[in-house]
Steps between C-alpha positions, in 0.01 A plus 500: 500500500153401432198763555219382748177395379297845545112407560205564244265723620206182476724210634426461889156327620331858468446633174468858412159620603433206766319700774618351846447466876705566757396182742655686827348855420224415293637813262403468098805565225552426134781361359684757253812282417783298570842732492837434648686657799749710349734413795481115500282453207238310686179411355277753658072616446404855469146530622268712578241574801148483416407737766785777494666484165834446666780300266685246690767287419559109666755182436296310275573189805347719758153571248470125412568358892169524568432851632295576182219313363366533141142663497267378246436707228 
């Protein structure tokens, strides 16, 4: 049995560091990494909000949909 491909913290669209935009809330977050689920082991970001300080998690397909825009730097 093979193991799956586990991400590297850089590899989706945005980096480490990229500070974002949430298009429907107009919220601010930066990028900490790209991890896995532990369950399925899907690609996922950690970020974090620019106003609270809260850590989130999201499926790295659901970040790079569109919901979140890259703010320039």
């Amino acid at each position: 049995m093979s193991k799956p491909k586990m991400a590297a913290p850089d590899e989706g669209l945005f980096k480490p560091g990229s500070k974002l935009r949430h298009v429907k809330t107009g919220g601010f977050y930066k990028v900490v990494l790209l991890a896995n689920q532990e369950a399925t082991l899907e690609p996922a970001y950690v970020y974090e909000s620019m106003q609270s300080h809260d850590f989130w998690i999201r499926p790295q397909a659901e970040m790079e949909d569109g919901r979140f825009e890259l703010v320039a730097q």
